[in-house]
C-alpha positions in Angstrom: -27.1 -44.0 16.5 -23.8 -43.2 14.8 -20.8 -42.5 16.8 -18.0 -40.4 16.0 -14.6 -39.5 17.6 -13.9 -35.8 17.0 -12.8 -32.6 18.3 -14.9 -30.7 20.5 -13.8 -27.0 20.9 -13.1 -25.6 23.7 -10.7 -22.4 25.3 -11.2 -18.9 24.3 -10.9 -16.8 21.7 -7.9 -16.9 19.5 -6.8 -19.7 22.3 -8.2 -23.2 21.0 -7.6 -25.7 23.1 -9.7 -29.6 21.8 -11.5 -32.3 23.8 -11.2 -35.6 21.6 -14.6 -36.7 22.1 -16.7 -39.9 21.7 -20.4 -38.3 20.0 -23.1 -38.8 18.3 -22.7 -37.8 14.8 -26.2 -35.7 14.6 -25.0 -33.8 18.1 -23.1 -30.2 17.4 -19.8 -30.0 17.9 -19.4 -28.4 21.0 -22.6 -30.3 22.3 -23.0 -32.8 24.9 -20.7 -36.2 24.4 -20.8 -39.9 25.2 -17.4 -39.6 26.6 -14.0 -37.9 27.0 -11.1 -40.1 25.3 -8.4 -37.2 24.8 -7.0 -34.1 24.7 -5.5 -31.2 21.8 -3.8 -28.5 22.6 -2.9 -27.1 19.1 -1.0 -24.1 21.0 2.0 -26.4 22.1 5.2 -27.1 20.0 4.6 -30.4 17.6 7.2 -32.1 19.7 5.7 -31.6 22.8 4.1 -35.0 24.9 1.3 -32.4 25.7 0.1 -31.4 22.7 -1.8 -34.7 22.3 -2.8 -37.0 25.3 -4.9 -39.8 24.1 -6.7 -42.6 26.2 -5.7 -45.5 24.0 -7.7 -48.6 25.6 -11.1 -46.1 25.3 -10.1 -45.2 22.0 -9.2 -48.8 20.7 -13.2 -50.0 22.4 -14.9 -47.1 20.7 -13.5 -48.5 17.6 -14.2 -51.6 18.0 -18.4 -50.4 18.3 -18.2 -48.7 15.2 -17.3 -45.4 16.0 -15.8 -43.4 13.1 -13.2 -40.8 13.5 -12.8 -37.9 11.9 -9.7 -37.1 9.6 -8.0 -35.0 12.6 -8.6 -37.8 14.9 -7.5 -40.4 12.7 -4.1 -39.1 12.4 -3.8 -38.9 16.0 -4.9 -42.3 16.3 -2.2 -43.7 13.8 0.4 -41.5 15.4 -0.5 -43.3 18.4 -0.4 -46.3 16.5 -4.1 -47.6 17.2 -5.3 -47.6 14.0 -3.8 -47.4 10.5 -4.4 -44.5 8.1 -4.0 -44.1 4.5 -2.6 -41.1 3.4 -4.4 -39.2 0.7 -2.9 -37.9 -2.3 -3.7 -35.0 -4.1 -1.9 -34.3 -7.2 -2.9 -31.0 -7.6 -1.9 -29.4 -4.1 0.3 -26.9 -4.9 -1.1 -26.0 -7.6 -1.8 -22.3 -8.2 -5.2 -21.7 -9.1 -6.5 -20.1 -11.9 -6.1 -16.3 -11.0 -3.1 -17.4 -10.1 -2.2 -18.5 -13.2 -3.7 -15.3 -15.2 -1.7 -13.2 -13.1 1.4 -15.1 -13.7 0.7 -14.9 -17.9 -0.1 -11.2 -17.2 3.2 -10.7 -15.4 5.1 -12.8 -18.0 3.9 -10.9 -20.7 5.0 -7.7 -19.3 8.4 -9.0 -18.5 8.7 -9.6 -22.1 7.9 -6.4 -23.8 10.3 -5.0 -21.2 12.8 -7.3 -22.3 12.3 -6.1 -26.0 11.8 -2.1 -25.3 15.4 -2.9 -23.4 16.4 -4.7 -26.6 14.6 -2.0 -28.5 16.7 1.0 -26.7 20.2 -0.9 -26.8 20.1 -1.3 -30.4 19.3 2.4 -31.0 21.3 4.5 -28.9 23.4 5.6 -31.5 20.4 7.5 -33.2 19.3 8.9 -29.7 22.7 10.3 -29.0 22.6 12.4 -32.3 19.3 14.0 -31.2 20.7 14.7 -28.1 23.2 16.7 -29.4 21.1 18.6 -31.6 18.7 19.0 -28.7 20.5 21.5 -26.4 20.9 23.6 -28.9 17.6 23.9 -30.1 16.3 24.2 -26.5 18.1 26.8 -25.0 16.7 29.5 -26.9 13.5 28.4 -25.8 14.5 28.9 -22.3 15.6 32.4 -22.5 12.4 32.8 -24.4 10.7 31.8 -22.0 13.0 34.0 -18.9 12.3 37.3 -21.5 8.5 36.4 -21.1 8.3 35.8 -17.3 9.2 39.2 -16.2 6.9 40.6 -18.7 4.2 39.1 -16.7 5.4 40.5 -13.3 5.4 44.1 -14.4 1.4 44.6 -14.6 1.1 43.2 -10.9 3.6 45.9 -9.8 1.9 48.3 -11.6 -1.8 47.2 -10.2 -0.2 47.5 -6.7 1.2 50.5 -6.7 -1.8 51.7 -8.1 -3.6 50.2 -5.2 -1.0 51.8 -2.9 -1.7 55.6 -4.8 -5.7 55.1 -4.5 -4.7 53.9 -0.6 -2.8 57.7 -0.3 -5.6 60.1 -1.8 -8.3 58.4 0.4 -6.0 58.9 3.5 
């Protein structure tokens, strides 16, 4: 039988609260346990003497059995100074990933035809300006034209309804 020292959940939903359990390995986690060597509360502030009470005489015997603890566990038990834990290192932890990374080139490459249509726009804005001149002039006959033609279009749906309004009178 292997034995392991690990969390076993307890508390309600949304509210964990950890039993740090001596167990057999092939046992669920929430299942029954040898015995009861400490407790988590993850709930309380990292600074807090609560958050972790730990049974170190129970802890250091389990150990010496052959109990193995879990990586949660093992922290605690070199916080507590019981047994020694090397840290791990992973190079590649904040790394983005690779979507990441494709959104990043996507939004790069954006950022840079925006920087040369801004280019683009500040080096001709001499040539704009002359069209803009020019361009008032050319629209404003198109806008009376287009005030000539609107009330043009009114005048047949006046007519309809006043002859609605006559047909009304000689069925009356």
């Amino acid at each position: 039988m292997a034995i392991a020292l690990r969390l076993s959940r307890g508390g309600a939903k949304k509210r964990p609260y950890y039993r740090i359990v001596a167990a057999d390995s092939r046992k669920p986690r929430d299942g029954r346990y040898l015995e009861q060597i400490g407790i988590y509360n993850p709930l309380l502030a990292k600074d807090d003497e609560g958050r972790v009470k730990l049974d170190e005489d129970r802890a250091r015997y389990w150990l010496g059995v052959g109990a193995q603890p879990s990586d949660r566990v093992a922290r605690f038990l070199d916080a507590a100074g019981i047994r020694e834990r090397t840290p791990k290192n992973n190079p590649q932890k904040a790394e983005p990933g690779e979507k990441a990374k494709e959104r990043a080139e996507e939004k790069a490459a954006k950022e840079a035809d925006a920087a040369e249509a801004l280019k683009a726009a500040e080096d001709a804005p001499v040539e704009e300006e002359a069209k803009t001149e020019d361009a008032p002039a050319q629209d404003a006959p198109a806008e009376e034209a287009a005030t000539e033609e609107t009330p043009a279009e009114e005048t047949p749906a006046e007519e309809t309804k006043a002859d609605d309004a006559g047909e009304e009178k000689a069925e009356g």
